[in-house]
PDB file of N, H, CA, C and O in Angstrom:
ATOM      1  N   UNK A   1      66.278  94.950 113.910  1.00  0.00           N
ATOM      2  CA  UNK A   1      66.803  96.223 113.478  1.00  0.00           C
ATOM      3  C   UNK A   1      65.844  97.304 113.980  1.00  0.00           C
ATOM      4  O   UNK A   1      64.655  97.234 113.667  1.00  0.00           O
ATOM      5  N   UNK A   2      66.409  98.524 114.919  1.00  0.00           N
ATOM      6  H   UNK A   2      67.375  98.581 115.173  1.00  0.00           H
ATOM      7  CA  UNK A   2      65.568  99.453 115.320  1.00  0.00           C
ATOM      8  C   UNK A   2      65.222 100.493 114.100  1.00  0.00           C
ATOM      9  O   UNK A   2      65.520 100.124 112.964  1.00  0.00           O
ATOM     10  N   UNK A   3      64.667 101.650 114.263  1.00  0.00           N
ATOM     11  H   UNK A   3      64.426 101.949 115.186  1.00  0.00           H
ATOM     12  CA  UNK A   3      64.540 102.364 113.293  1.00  0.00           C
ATOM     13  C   UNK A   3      65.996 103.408 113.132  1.00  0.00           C
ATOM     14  O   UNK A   3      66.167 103.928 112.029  1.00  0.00           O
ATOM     15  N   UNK A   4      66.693 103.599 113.897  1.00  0.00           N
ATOM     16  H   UNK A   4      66.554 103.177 114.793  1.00  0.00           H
ATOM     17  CA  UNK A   4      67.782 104.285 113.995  1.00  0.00           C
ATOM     18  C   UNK A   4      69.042 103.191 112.614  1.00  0.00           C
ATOM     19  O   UNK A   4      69.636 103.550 111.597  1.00  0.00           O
ATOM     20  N   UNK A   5      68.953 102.088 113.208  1.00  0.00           N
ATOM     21  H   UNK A   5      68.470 101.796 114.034  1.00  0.00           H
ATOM     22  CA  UNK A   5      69.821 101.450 112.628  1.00  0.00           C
ATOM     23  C   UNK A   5      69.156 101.201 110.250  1.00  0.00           C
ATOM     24  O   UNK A   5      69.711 100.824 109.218  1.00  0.00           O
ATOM     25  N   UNK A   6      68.089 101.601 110.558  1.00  0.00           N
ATOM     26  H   UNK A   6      67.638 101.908 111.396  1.00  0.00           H
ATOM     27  CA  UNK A   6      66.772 101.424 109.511  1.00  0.00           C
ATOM     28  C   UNK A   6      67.597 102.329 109.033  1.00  0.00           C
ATOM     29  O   UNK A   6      68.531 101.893 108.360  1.00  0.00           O
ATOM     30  N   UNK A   7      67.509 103.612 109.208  1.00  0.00           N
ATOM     31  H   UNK A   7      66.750 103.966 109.755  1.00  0.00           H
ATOM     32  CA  UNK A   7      67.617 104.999 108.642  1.00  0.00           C
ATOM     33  C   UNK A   7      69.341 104.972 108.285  1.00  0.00           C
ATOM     34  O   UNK A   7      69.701 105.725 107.380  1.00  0.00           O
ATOM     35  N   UNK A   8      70.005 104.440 108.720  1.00  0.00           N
ATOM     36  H   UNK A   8      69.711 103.828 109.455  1.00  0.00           H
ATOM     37  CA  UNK A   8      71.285 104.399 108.275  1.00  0.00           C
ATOM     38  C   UNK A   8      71.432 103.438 107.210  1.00  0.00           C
ATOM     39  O   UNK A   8      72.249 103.836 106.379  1.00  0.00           O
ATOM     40  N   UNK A   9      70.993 102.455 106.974  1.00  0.00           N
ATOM     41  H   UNK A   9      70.330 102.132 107.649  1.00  0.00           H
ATOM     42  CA  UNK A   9      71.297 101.577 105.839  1.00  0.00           C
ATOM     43  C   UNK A   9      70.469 101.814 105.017  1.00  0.00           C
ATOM     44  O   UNK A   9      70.614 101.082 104.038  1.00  0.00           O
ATOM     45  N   UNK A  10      69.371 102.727 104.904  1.00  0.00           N
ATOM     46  H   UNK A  10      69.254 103.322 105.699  1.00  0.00           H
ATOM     47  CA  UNK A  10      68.321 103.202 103.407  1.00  0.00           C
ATOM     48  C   UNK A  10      69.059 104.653 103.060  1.00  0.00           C
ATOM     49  O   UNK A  10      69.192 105.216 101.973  1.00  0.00           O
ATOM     50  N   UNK A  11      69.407 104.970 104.137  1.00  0.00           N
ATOM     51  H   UNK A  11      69.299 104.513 105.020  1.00  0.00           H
ATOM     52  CA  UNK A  11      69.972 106.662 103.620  1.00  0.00           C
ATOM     53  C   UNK A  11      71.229 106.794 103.473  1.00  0.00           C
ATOM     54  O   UNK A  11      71.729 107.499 102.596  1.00  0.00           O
ATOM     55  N   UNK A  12      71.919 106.082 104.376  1.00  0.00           N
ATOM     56  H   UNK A  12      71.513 105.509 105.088  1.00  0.00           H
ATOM     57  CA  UNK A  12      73.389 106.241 104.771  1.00  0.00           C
ATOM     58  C   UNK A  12      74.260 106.065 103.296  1.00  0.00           C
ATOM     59  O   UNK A  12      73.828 105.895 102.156  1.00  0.00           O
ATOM     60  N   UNK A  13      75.488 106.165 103.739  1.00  0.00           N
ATOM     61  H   UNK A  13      75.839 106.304 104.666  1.00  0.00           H
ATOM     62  CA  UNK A  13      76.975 106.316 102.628  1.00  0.00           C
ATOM     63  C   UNK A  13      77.503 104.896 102.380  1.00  0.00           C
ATOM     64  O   UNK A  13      77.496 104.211 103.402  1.00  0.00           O
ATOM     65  N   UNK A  14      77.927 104.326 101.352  1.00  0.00           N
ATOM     66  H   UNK A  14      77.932 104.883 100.521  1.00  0.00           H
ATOM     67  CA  UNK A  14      78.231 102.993 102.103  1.00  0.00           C
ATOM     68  C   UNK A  14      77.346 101.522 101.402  1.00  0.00           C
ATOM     69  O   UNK A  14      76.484 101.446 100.526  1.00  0.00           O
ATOM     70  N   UNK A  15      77.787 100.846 101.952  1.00  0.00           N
ATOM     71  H   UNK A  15      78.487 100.908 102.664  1.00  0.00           H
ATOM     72  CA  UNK A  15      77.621  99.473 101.280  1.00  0.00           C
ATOM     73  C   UNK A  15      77.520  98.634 102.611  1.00  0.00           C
ATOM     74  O   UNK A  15      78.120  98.958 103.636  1.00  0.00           O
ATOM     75  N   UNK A  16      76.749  97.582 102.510  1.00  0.00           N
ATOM     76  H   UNK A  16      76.262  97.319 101.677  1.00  0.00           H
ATOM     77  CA  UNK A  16      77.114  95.935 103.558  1.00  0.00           C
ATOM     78  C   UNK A  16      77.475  95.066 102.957  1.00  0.00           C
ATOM     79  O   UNK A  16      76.967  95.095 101.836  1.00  0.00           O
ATOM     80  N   UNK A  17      78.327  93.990 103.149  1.00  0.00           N
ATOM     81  H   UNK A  17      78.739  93.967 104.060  1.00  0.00           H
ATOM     82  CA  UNK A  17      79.214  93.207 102.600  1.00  0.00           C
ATOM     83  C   UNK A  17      79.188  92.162 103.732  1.00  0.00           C
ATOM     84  O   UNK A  17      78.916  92.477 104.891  1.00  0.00           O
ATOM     85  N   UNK A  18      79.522  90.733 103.297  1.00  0.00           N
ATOM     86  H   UNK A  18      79.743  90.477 102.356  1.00  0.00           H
ATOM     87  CA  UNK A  18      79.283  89.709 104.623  1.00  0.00           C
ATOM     88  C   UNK A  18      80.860  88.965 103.592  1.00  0.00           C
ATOM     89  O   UNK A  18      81.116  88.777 102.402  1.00  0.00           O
ATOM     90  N   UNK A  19      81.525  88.763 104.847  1.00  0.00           N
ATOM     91  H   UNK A  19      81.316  88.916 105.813  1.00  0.00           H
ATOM     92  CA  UNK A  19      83.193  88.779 104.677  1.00  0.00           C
ATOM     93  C   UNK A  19      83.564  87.528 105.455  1.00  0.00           C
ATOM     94  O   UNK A  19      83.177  87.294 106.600  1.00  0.00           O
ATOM     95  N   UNK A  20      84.284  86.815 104.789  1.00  0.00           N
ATOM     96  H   UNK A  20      84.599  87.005 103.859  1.00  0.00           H
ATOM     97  CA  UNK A  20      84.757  84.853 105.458  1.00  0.00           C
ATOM     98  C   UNK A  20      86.001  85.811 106.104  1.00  0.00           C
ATOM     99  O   UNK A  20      86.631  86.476 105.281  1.00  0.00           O
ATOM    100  N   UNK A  21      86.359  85.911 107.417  1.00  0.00           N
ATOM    101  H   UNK A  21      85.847  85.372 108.086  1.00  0.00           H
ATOM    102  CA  UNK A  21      87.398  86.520 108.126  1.00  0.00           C
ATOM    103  C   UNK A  21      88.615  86.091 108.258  1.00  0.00           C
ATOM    104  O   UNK A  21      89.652  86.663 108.594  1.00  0.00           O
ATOM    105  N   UNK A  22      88.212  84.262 107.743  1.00  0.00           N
ATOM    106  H   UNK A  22      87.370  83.797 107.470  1.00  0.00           H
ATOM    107  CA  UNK A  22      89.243  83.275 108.067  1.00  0.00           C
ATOM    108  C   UNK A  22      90.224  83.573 106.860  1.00  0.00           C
ATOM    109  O   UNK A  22      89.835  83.866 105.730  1.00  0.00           O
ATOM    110  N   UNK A  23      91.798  83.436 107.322  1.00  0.00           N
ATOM    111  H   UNK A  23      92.114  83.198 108.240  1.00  0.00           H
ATOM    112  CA  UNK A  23      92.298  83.573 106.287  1.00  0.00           C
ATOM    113  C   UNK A  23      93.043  84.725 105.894  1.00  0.00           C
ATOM    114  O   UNK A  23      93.735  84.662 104.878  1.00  0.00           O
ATOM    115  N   UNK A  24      92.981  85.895 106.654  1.00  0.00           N
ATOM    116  H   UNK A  24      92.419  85.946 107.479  1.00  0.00           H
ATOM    117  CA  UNK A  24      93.198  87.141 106.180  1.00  0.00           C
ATOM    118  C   UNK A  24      92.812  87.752 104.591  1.00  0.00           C
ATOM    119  O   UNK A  24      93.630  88.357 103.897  1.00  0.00           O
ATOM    120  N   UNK A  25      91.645  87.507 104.255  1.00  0.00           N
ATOM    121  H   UNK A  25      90.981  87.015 104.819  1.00  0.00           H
ATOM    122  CA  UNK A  25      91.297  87.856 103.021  1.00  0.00           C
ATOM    123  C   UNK A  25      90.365  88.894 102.761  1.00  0.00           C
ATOM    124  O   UNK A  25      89.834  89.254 101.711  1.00  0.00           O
ATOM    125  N   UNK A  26      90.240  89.454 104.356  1.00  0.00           N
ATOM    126  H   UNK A  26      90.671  89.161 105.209  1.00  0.00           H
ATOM    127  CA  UNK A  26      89.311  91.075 104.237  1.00  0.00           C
ATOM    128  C   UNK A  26      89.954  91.770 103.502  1.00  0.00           C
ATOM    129  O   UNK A  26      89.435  92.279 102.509  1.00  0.00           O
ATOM    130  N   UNK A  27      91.079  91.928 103.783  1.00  0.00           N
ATOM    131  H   UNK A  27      91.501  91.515 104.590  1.00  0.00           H
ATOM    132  CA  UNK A  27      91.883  93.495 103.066  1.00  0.00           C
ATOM    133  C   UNK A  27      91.898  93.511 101.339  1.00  0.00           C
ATOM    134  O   UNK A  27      92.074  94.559 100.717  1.00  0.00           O
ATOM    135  N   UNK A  28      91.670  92.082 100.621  1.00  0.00           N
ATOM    136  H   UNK A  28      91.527  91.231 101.126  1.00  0.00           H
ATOM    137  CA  UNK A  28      91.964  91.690  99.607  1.00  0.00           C
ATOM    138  C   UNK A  28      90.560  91.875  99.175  1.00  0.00           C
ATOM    139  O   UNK A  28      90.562  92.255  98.004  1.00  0.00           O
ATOM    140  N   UNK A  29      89.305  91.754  99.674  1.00  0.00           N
ATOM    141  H   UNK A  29      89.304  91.446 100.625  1.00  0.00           H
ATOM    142  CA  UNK A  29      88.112  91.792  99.511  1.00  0.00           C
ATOM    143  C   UNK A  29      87.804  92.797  99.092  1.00  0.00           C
ATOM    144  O   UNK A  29      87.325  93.009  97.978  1.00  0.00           O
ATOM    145  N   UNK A  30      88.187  94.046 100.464  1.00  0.00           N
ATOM    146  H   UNK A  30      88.577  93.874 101.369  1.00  0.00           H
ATOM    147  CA  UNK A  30      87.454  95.448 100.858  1.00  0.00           C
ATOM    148  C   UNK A  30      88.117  95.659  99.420  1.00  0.00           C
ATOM    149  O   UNK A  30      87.205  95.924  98.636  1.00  0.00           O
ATOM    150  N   UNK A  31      89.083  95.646  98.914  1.00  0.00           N
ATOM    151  H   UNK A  31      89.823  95.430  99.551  1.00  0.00           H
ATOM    152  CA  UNK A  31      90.164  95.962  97.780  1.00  0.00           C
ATOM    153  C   UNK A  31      89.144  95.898  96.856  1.00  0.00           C
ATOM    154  O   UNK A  31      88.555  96.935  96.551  1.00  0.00           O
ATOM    155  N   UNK A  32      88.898  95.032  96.451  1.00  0.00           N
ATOM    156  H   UNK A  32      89.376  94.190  96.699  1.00  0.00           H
ATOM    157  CA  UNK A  32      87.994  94.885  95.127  1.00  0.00           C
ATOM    158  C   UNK A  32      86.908  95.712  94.969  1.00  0.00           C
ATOM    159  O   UNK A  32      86.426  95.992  93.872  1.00  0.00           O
ATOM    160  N   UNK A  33      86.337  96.283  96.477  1.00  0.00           N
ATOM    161  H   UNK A  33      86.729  96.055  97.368  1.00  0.00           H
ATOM    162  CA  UNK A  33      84.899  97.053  96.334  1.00  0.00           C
ATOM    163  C   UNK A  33      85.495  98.246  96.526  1.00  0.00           C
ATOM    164  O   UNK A  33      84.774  99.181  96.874  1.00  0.00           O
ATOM    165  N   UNK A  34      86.931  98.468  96.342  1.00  0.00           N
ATOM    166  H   UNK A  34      87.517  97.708  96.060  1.00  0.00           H
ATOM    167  CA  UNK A  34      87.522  99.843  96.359  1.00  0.00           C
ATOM    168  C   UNK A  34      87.766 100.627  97.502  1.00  0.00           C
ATOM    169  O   UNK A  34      88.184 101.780  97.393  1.00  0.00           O
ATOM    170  N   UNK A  35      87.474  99.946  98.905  1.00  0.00           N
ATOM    171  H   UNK A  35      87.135  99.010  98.994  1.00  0.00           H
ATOM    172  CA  UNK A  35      88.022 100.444  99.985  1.00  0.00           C
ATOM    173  C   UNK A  35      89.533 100.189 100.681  1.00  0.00           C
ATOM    174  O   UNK A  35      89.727  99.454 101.649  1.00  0.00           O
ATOM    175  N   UNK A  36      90.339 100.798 100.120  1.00  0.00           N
ATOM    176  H   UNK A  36      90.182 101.395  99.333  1.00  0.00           H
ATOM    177  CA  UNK A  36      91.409 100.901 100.669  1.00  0.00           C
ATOM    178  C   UNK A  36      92.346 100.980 102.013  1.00  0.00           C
ATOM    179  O   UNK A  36      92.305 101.882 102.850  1.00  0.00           O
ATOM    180  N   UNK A  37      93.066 100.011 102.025  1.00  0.00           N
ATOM    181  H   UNK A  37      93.099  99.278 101.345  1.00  0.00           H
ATOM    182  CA  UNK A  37      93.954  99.732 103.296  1.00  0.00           C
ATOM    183  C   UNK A  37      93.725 100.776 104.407  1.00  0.00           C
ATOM    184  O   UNK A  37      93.141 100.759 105.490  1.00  0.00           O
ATOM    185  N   UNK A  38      94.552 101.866 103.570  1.00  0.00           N
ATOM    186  H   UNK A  38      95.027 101.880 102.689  1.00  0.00           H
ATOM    187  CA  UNK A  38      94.358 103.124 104.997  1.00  0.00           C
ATOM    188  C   UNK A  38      93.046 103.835 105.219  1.00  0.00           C
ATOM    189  O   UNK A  38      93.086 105.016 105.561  1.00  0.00           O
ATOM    190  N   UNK A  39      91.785 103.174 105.042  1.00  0.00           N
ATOM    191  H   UNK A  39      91.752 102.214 104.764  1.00  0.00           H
ATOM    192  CA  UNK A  39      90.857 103.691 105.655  1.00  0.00           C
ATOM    193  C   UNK A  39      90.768 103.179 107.051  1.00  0.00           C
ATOM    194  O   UNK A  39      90.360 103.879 107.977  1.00  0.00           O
ATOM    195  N   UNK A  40      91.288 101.539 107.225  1.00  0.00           N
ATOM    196  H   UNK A  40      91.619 100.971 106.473  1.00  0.00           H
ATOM    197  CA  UNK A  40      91.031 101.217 108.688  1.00  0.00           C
ATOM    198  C   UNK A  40      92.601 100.904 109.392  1.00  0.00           C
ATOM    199  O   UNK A  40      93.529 100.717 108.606  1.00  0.00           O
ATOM    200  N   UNK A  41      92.866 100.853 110.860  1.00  0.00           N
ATOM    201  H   UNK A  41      92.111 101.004 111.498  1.00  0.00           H
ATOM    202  CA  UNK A  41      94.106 100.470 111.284  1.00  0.00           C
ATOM    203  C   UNK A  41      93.393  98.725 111.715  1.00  0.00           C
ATOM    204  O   UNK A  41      94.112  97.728 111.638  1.00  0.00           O
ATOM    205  N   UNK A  42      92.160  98.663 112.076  1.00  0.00           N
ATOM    206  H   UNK A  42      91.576  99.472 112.139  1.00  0.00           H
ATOM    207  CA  UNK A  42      92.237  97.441 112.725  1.00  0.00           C
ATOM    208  C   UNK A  42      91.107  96.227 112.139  1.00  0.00           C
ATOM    209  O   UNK A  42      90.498  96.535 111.114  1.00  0.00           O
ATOM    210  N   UNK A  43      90.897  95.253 112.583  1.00  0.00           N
ATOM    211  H   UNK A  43      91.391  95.002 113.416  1.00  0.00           H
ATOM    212  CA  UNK A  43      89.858  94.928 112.284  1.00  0.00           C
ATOM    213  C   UNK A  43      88.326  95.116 113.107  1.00  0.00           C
ATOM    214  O   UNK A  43      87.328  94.413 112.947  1.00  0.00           O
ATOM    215  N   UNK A  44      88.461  96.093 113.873  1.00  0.00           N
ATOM    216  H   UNK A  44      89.272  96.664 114.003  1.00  0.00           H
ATOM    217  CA  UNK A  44      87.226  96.459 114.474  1.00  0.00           C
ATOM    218  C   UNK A  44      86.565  97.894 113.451  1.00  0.00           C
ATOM    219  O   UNK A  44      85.412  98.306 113.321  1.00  0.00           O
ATOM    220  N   UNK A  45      87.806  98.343 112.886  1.00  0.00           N
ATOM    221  H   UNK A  45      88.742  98.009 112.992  1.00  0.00           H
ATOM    222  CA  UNK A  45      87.492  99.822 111.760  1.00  0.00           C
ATOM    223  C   UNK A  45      86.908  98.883 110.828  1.00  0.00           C
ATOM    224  O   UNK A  45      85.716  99.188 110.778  1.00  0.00           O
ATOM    225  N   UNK A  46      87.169  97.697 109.906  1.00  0.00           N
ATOM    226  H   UNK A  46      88.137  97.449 109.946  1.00  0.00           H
ATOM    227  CA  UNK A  46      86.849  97.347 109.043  1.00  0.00           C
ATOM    228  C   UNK A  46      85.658  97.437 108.914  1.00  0.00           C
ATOM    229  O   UNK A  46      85.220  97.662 107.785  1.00  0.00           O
ATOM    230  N   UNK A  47      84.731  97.286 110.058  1.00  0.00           N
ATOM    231  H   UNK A  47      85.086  97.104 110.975  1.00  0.00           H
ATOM    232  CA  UNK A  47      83.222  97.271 109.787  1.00  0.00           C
ATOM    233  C   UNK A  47      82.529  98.477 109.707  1.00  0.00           C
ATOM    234  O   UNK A  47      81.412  98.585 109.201  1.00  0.00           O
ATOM    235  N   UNK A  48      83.415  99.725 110.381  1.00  0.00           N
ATOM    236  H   UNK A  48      84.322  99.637 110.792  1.00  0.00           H
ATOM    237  CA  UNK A  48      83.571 101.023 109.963  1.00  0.00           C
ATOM    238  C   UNK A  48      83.642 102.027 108.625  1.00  0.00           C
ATOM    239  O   UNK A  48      82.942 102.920 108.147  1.00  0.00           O
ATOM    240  N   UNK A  49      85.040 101.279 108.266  1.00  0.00           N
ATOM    241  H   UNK A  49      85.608 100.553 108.654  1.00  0.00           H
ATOM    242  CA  UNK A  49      84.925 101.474 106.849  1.00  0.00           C
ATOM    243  C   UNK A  49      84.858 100.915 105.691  1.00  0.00           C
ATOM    244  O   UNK A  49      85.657 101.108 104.774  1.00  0.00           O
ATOM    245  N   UNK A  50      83.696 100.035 105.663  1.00  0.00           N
ATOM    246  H   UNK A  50      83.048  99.878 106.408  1.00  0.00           H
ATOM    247  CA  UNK A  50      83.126  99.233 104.533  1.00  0.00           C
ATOM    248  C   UNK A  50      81.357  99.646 104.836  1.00  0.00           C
ATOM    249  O   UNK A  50      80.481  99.182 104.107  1.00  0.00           O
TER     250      UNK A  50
END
């Protein structure tokens, strides 16, 4: 981890979460920690908006 990437996960907005992909059970996941469907269209946003 550089210091750029440092400064975003001590300061930043947001949460990290480690997600079993298999299955389609992200959307049901992000759900529970309260991030909602239409924040992402794909699964490349998901890591965006979580």
């Amino acid at each position: 981890m550089n210091e750029k990437q440092f400064d975003i996960v001590k300061n930043g907005e947001g949460f990290i979460v480690a997600l079993d992909q298999s299955g389609g059970s992200t959307p049901t996941a992000l759900l529970a920690y309260g991030v909602q469907q239409e924040s992402y269209s794909n699964e490349g946003e998901i890591i965006q908006a979580s």
